[in-house]
mmCIF file of the N, C-alpha and C atoms, coordinates in Angstrom:
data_MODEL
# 
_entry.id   MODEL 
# 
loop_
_atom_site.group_PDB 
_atom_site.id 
_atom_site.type_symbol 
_atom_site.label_atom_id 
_atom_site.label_alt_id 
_atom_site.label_comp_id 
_atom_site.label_asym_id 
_atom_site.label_entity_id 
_atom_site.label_seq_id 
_atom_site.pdbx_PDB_ins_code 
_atom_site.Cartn_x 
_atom_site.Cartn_y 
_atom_site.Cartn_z 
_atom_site.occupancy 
_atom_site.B_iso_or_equiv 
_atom_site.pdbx_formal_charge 
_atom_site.auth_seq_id 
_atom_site.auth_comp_id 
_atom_site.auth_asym_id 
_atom_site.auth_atom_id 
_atom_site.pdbx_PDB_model_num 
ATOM 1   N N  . UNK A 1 1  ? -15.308 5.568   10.584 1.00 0.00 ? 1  UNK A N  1 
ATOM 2   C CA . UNK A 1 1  ? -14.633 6.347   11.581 1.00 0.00 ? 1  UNK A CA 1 
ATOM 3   C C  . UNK A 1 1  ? -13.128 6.178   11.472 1.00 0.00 ? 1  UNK A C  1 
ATOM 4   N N  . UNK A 1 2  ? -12.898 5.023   10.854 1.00 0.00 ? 2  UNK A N  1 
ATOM 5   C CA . UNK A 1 2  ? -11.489 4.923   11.120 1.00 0.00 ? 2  UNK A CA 1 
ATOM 6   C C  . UNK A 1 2  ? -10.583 5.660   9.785  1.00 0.00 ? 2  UNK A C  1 
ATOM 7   N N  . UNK A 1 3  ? -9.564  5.944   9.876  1.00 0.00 ? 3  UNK A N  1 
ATOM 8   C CA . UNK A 1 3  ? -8.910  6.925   9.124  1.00 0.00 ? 3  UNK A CA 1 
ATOM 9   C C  . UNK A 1 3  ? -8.372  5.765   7.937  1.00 0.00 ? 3  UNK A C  1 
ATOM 10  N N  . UNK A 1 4  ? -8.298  6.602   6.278  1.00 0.00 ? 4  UNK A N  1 
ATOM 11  C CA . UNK A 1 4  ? -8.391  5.482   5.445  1.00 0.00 ? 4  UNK A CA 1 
ATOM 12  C C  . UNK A 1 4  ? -6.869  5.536   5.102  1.00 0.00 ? 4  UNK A C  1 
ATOM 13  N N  . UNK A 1 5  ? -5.944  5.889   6.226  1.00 0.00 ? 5  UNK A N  1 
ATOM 14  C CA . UNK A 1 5  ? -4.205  5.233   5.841  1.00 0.00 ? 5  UNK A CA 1 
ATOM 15  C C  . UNK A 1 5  ? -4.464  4.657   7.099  1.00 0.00 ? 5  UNK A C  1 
ATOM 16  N N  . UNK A 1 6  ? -5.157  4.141   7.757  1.00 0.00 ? 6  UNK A N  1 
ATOM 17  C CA . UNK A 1 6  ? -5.153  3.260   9.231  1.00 0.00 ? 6  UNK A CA 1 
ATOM 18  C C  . UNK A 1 6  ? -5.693  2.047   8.332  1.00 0.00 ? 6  UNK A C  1 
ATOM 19  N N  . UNK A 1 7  ? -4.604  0.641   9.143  1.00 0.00 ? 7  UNK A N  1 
ATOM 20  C CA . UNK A 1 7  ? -4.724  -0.623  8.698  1.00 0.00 ? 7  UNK A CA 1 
ATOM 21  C C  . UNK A 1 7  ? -6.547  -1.363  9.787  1.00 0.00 ? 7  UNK A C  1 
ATOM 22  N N  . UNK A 1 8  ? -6.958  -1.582  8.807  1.00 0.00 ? 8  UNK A N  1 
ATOM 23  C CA . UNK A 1 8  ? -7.945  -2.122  9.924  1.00 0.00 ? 8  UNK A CA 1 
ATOM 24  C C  . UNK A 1 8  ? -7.902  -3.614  9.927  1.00 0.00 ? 8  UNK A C  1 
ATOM 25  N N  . UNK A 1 9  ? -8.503  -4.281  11.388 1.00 0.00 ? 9  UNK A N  1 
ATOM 26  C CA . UNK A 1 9  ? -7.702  -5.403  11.953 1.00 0.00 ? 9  UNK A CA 1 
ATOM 27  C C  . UNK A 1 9  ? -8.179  -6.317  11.148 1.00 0.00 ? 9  UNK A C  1 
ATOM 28  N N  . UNK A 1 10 ? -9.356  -6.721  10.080 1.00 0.00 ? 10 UNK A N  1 
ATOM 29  C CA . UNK A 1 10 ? -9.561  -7.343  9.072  1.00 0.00 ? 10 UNK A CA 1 
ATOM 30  C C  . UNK A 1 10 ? -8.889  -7.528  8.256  1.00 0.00 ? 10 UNK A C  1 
ATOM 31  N N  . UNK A 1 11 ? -8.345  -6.651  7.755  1.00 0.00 ? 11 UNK A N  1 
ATOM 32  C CA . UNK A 1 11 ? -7.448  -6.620  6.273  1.00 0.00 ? 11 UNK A CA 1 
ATOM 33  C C  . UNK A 1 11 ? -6.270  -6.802  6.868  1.00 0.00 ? 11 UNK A C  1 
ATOM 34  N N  . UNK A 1 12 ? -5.387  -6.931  8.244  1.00 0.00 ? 12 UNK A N  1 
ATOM 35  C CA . UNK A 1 12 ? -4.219  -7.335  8.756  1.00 0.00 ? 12 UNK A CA 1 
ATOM 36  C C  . UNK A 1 12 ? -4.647  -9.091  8.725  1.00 0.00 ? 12 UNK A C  1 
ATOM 37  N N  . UNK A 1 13 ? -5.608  -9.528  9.246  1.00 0.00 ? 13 UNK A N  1 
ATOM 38  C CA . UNK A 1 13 ? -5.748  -10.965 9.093  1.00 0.00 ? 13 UNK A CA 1 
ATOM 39  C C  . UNK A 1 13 ? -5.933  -11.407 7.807  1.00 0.00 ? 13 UNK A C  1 
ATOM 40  N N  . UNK A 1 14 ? -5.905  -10.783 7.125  1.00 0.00 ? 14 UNK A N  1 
ATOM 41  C CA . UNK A 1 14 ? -5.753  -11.572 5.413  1.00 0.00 ? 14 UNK A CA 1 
ATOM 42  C C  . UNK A 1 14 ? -4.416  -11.614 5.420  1.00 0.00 ? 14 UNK A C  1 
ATOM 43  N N  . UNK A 1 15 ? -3.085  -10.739 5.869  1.00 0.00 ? 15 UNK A N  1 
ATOM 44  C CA . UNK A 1 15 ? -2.293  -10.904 5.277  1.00 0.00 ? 15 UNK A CA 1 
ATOM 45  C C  . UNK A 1 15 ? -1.328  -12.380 5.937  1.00 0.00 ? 15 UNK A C  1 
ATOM 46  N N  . UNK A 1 16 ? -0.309  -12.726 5.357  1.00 0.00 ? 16 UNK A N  1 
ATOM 47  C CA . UNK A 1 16 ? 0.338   -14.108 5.575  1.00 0.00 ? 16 UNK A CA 1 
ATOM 48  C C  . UNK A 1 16 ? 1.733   -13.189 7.120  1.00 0.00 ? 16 UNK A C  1 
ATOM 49  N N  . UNK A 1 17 ? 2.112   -14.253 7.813  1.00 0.00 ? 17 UNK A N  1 
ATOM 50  C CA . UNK A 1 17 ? 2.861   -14.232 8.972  1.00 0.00 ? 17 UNK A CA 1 
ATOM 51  C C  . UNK A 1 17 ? 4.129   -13.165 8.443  1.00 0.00 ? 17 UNK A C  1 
ATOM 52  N N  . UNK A 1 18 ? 4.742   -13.452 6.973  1.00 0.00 ? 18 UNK A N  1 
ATOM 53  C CA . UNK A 1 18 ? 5.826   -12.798 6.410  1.00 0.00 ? 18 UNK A CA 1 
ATOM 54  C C  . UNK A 1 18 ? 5.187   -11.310 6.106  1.00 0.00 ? 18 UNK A C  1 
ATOM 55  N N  . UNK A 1 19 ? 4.048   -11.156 5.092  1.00 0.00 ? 19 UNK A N  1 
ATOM 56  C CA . UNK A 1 19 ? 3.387   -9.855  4.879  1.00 0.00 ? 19 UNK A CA 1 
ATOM 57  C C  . UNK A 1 19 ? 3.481   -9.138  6.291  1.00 0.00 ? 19 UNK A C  1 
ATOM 58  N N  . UNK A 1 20 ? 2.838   -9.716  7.557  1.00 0.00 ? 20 UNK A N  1 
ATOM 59  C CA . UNK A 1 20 ? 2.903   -8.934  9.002  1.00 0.00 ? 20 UNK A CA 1 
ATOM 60  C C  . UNK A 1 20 ? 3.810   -8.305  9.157  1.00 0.00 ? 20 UNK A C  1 
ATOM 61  N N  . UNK A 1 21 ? 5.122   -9.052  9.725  1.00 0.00 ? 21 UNK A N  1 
ATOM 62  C CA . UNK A 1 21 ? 6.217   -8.731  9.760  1.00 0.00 ? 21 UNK A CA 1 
ATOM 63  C C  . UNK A 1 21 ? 7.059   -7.468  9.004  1.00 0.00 ? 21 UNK A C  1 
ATOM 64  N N  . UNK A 1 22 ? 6.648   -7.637  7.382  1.00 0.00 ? 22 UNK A N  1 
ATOM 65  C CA . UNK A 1 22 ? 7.305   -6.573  6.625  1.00 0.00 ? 22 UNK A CA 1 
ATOM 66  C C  . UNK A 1 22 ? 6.219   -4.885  6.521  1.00 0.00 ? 22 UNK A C  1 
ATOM 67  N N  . UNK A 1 23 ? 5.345   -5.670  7.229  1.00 0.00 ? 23 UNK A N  1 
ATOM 68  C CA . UNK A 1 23 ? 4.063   -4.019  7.478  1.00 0.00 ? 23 UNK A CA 1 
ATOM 69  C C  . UNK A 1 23 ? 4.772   -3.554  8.847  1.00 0.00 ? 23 UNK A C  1 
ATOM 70  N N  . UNK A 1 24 ? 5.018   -4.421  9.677  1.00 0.00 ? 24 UNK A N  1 
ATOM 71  C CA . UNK A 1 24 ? 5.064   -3.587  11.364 1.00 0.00 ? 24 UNK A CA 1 
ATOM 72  C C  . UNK A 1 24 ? 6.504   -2.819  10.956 1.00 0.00 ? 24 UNK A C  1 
ATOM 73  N N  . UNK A 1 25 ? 7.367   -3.662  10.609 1.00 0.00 ? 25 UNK A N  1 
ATOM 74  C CA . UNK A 1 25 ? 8.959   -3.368  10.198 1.00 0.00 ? 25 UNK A CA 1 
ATOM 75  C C  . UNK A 1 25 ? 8.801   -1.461  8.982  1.00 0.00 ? 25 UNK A C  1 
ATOM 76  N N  . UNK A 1 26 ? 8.032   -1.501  8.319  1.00 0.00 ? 26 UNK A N  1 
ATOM 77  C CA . UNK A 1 26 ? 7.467   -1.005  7.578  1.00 0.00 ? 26 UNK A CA 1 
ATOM 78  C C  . UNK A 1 26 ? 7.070   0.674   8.498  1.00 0.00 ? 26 UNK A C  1 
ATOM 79  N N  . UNK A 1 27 ? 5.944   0.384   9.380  1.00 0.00 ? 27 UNK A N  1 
ATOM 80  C CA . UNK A 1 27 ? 5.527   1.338   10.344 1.00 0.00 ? 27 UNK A CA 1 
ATOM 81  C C  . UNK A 1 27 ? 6.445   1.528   11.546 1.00 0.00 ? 27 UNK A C  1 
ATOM 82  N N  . UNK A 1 28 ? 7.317   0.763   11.665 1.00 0.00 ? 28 UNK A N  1 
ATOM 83  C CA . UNK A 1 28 ? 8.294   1.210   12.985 1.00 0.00 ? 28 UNK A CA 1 
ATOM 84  C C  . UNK A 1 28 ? 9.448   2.108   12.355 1.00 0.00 ? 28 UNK A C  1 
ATOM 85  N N  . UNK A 1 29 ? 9.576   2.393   11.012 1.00 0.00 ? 29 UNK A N  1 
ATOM 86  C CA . UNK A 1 29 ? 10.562  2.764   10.372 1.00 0.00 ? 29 UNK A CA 1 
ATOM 87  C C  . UNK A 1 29 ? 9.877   4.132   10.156 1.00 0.00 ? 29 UNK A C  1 
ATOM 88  N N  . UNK A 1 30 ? 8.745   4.436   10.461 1.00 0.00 ? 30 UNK A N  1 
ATOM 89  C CA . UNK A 1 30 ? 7.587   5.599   9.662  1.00 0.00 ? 30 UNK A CA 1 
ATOM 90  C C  . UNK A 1 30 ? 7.806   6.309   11.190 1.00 0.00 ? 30 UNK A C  1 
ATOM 91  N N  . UNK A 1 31 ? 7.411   5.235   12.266 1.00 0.00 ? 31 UNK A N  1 
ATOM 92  C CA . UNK A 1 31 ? 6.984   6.129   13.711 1.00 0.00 ? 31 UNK A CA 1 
ATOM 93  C C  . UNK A 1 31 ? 8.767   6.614   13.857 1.00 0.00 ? 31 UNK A C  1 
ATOM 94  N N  . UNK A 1 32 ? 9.185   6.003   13.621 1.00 0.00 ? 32 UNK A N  1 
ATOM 95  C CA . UNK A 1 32 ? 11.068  6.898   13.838 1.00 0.00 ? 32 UNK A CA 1 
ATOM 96  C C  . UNK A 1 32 ? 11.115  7.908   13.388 1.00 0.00 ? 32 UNK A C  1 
ATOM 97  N N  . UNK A 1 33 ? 10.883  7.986   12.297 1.00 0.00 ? 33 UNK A N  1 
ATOM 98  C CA . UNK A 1 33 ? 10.962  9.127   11.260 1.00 0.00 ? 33 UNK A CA 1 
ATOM 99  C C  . UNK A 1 33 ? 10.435  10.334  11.802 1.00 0.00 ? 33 UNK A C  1 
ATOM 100 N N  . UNK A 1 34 ? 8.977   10.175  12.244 1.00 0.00 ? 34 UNK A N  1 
ATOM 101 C CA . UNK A 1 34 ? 7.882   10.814  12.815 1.00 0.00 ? 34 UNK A CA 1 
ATOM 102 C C  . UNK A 1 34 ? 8.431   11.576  14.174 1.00 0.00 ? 34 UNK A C  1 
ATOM 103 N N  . UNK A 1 35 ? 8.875   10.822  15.311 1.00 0.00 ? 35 UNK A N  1 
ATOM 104 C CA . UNK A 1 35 ? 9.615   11.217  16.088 1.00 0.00 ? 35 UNK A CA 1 
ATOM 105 C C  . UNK A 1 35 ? 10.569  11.947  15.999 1.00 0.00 ? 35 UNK A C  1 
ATOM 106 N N  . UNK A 1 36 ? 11.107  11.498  15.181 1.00 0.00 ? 36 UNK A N  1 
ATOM 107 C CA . UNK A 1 36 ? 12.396  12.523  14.261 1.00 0.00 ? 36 UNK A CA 1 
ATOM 108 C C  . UNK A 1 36 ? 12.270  13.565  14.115 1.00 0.00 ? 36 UNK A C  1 
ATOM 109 N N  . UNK A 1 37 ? 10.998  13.859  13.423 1.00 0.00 ? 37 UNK A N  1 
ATOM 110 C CA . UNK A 1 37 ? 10.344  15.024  13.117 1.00 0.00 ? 37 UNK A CA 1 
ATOM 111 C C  . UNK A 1 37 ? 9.871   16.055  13.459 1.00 0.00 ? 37 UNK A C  1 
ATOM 112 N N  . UNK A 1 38 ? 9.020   15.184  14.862 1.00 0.00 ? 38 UNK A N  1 
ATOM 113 C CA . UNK A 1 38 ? 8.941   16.132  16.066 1.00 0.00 ? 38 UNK A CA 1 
ATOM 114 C C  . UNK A 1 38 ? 9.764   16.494  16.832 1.00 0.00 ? 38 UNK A C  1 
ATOM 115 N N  . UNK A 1 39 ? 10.735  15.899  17.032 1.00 0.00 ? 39 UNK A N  1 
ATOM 116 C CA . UNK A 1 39 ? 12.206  16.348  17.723 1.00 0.00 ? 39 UNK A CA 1 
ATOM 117 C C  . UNK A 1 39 ? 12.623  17.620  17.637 1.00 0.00 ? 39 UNK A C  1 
ATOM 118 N N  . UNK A 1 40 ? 12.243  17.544  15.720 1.00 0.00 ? 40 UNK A N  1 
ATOM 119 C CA . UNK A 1 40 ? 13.379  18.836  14.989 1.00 0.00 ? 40 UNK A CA 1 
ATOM 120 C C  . UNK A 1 40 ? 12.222  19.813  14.977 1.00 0.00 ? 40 UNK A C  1 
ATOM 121 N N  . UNK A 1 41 ? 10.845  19.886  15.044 1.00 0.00 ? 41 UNK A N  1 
ATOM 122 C CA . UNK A 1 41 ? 10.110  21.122  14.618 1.00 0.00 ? 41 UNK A CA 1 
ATOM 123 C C  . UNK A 1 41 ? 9.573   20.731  13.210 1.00 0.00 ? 41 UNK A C  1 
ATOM 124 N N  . UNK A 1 42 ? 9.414   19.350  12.593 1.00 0.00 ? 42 UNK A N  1 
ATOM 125 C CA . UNK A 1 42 ? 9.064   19.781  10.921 1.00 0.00 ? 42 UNK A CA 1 
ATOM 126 C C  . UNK A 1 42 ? 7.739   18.661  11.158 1.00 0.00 ? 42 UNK A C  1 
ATOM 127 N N  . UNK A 1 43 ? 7.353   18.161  12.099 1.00 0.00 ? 43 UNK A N  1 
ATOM 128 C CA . UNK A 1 43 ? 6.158   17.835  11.950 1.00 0.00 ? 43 UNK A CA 1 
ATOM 129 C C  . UNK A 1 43 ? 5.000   18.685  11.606 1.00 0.00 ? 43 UNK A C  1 
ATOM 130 N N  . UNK A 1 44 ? 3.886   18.186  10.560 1.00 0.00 ? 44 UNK A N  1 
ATOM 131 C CA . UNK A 1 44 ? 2.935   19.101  10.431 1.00 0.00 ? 44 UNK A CA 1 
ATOM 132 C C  . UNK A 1 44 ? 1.646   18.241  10.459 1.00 0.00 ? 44 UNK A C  1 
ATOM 133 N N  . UNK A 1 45 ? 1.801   16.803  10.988 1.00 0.00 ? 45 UNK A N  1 
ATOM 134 C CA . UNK A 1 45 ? 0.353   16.305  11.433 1.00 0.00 ? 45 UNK A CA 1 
ATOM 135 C C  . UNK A 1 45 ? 0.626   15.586  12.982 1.00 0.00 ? 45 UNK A C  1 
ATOM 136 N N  . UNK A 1 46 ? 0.309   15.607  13.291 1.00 0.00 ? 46 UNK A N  1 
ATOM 137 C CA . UNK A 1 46 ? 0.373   15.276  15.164 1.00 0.00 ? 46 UNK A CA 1 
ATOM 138 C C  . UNK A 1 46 ? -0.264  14.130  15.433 1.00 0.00 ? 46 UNK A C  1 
ATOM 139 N N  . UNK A 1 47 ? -1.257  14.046  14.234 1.00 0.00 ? 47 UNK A N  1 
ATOM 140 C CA . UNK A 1 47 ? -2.218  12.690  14.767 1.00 0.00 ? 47 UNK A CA 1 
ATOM 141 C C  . UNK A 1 47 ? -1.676  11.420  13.872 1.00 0.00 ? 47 UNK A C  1 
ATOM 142 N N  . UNK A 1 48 ? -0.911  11.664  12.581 1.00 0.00 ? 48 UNK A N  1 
ATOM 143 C CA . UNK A 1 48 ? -0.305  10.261  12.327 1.00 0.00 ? 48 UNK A CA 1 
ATOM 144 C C  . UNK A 1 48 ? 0.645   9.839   13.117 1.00 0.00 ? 48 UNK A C  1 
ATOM 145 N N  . UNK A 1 49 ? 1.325   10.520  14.622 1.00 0.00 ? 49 UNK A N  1 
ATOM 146 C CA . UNK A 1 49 ? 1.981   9.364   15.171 1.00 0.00 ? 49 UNK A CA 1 
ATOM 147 C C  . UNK A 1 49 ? 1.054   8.154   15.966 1.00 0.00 ? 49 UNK A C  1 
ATOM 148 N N  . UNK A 1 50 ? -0.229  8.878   16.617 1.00 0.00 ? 50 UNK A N  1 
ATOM 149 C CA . UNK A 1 50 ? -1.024  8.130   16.975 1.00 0.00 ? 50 UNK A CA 1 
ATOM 150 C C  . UNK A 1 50 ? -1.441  7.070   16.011 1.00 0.00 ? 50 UNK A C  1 
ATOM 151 N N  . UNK A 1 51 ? -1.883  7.349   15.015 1.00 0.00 ? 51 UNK A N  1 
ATOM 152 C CA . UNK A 1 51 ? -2.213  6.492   13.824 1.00 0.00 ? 51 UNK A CA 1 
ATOM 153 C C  . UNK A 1 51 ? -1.117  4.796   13.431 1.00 0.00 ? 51 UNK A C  1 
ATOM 154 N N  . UNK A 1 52 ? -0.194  5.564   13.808 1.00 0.00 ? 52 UNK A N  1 
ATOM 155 C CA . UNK A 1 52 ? 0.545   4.990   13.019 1.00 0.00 ? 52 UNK A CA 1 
ATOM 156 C C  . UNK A 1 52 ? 1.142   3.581   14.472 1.00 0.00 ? 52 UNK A C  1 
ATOM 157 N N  . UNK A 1 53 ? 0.888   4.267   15.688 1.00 0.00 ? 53 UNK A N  1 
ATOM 158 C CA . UNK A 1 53 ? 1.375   3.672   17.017 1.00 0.00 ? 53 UNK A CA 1 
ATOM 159 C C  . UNK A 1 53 ? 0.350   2.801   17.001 1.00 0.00 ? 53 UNK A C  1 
ATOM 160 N N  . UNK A 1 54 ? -1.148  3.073   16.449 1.00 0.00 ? 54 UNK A N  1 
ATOM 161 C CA . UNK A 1 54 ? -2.082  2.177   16.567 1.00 0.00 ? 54 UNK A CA 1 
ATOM 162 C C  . UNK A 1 54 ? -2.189  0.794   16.317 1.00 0.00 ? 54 UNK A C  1 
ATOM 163 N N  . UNK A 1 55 ? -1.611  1.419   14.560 1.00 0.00 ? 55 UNK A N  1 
ATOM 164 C CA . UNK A 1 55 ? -1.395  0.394   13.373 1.00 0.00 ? 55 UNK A CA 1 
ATOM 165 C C  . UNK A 1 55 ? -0.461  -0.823  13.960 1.00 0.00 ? 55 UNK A C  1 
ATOM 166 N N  . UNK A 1 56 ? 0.840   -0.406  14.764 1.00 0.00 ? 56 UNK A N  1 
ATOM 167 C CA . UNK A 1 56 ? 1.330   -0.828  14.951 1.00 0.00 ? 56 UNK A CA 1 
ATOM 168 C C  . UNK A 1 56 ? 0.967   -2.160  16.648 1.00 0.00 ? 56 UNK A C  1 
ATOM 169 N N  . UNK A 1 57 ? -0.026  -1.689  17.104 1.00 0.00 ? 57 UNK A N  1 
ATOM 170 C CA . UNK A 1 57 ? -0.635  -2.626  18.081 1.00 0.00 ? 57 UNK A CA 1 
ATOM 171 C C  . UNK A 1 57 ? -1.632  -3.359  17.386 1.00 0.00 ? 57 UNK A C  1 
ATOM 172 N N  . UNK A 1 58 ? -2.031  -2.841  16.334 1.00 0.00 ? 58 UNK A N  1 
ATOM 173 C CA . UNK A 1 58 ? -2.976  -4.090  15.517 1.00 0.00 ? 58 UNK A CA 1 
ATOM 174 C C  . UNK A 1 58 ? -2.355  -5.170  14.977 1.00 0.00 ? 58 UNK A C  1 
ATOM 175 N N  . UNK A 1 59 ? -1.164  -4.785  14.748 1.00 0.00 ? 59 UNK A N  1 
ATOM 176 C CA . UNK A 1 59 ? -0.596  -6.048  13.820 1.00 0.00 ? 59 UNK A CA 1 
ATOM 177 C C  . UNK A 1 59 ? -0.231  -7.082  15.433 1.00 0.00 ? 59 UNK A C  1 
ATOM 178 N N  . UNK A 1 60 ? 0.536   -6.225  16.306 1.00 0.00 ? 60 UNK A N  1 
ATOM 179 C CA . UNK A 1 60 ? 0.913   -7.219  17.134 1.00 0.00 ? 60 UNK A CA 1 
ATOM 180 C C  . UNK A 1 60 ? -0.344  -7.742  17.797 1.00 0.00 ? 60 UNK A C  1 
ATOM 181 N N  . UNK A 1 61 ? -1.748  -7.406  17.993 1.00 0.00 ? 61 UNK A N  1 
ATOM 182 C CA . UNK A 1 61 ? -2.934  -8.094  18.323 1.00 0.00 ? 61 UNK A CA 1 
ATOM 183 C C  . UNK A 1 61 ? -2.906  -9.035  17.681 1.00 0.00 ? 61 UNK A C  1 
ATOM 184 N N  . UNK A 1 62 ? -2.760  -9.270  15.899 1.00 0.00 ? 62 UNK A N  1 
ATOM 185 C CA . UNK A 1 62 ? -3.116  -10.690 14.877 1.00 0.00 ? 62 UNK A CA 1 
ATOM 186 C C  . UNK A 1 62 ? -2.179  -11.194 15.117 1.00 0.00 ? 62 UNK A C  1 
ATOM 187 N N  . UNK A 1 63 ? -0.777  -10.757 15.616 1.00 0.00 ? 63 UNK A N  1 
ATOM 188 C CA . UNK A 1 63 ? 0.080   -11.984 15.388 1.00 0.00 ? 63 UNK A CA 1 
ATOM 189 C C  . UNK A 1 63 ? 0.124   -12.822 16.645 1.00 0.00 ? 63 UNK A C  1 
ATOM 190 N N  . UNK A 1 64 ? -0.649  -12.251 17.617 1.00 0.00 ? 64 UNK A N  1 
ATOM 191 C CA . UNK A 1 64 ? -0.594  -12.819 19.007 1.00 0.00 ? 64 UNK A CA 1 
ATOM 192 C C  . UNK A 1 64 ? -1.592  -13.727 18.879 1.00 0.00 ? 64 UNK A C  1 
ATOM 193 N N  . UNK A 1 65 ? -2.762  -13.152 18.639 1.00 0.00 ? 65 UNK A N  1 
ATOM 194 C CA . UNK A 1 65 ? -4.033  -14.054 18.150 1.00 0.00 ? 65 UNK A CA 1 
ATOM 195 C C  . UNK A 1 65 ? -3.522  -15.212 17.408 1.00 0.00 ? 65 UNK A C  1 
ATOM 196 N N  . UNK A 1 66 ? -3.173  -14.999 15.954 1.00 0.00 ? 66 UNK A N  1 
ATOM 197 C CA . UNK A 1 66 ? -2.208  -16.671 15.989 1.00 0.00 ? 66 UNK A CA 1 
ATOM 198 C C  . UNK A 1 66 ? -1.235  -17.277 16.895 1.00 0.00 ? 66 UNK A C  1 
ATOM 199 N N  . UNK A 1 67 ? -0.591  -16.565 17.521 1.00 0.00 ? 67 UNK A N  1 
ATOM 200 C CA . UNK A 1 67 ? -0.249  -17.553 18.407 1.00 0.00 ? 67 UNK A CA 1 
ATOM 201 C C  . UNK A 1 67 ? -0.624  -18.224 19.285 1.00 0.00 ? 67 UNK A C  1 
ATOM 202 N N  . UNK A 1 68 ? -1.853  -17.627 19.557 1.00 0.00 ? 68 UNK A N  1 
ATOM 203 C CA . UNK A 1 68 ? -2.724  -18.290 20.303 1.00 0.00 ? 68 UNK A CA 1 
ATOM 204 C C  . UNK A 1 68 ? -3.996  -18.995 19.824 1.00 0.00 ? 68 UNK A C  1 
ATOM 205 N N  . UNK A 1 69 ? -3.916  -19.149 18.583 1.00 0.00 ? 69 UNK A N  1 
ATOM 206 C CA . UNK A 1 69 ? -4.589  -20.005 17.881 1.00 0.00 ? 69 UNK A CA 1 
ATOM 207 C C  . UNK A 1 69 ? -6.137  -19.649 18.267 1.00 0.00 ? 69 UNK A C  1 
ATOM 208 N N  . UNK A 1 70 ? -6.478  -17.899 18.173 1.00 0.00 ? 70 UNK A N  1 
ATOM 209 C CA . UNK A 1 70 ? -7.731  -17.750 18.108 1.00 0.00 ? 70 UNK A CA 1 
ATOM 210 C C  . UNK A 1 70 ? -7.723  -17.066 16.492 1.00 0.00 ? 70 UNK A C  1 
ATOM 211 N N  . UNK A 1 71 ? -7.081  -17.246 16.091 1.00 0.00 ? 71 UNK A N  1 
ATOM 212 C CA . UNK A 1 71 ? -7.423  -16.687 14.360 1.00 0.00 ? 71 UNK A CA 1 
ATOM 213 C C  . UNK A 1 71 ? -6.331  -17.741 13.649 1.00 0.00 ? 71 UNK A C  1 
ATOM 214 N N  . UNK A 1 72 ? -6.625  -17.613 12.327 1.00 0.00 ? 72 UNK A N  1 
ATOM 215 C CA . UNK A 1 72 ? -5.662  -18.937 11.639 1.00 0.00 ? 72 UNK A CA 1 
ATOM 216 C C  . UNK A 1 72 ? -5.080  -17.537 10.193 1.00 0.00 ? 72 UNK A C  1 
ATOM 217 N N  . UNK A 1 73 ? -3.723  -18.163 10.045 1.00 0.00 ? 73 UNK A N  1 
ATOM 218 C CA . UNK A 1 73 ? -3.242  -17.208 8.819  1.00 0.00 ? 73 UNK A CA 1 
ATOM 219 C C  . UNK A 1 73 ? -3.773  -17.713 7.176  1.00 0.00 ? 73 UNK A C  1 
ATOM 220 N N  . UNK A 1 74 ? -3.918  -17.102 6.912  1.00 0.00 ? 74 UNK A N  1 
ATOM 221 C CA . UNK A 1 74 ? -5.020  -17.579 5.516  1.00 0.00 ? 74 UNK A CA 1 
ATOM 222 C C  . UNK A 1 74 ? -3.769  -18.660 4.828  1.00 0.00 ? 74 UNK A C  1 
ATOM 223 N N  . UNK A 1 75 ? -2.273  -18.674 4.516  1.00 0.00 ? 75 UNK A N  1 
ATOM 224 C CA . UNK A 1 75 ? -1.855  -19.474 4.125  1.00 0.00 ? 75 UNK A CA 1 
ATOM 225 C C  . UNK A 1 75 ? -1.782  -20.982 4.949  1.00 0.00 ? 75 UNK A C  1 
ATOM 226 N N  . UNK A 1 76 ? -2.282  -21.124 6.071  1.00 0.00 ? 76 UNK A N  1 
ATOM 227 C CA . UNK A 1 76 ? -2.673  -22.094 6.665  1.00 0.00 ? 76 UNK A CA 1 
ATOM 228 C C  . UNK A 1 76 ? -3.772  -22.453 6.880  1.00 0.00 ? 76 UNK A C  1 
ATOM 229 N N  . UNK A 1 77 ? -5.061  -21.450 6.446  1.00 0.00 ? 77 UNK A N  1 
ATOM 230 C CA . UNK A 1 77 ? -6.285  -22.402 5.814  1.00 0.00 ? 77 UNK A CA 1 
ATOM 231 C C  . UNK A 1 77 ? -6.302  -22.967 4.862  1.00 0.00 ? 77 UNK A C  1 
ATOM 232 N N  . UNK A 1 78 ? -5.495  -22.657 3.633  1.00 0.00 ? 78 UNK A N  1 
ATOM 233 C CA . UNK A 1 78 ? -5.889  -23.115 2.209  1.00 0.00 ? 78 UNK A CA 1 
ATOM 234 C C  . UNK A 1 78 ? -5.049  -24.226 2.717  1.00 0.00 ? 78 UNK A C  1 
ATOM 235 N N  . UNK A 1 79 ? -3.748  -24.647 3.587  1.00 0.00 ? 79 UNK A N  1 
ATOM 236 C CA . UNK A 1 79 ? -3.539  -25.898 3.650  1.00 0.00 ? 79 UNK A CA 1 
ATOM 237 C C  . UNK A 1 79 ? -4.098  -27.035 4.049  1.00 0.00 ? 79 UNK A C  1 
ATOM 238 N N  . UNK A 1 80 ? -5.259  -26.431 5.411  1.00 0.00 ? 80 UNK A N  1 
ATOM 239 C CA . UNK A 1 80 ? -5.659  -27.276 5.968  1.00 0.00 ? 80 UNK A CA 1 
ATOM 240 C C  . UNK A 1 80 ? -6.917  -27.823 5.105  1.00 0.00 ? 80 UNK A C  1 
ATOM 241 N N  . UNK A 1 81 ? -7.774  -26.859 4.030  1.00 0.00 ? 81 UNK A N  1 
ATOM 242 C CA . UNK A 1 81 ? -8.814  -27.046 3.227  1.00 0.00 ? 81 UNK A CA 1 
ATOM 243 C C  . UNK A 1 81 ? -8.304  -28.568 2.113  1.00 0.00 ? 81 UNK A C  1 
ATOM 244 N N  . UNK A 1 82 ? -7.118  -28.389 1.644  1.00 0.00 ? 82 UNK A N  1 
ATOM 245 C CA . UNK A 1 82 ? -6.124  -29.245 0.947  1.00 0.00 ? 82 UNK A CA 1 
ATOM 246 C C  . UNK A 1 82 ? -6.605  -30.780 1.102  1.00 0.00 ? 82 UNK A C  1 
# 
């Protein structure tokens, strides 16, 4: 069901605390654009801002979840496995 340019919240928890960061930074630069777009009249899909607003609450779900130490970042399992 889920759309295959939508990040799903699995494959956001593989990535490391820095990878997060440069995906949301990444999609906040896309939803501007997007807005932009619709501003001016040259949008021609309506549903990647949703998409993309989504993407962007998934990442901040995993990074909250580590902070709250209900998920662990994979470069801090292989340390703790160590």
């Amino acid at each position: 069901m889920a759309n295959a340019g939508a990040a799903q919240a699995s494959e956001l928890r593989e990535l490391t605390a820095e990878e997060l960061v440069l995906r949301l930074k990444e999609y906040k630069e896309e939803l501007f654009n997007l807005r932009f777009q619709m501003a001016t009249g040259q949008l021609d899909n309506n549903r990647r801002l949703r998409t993309v607003r989504t993407d962007i609450a998934r990442i901040y779900t995993v990074m909250r979840e580590r902070e709250l130490g209900l998920s662990v970042a994979p470069d801090a399992e292989s340390e703790g496995a160590a």
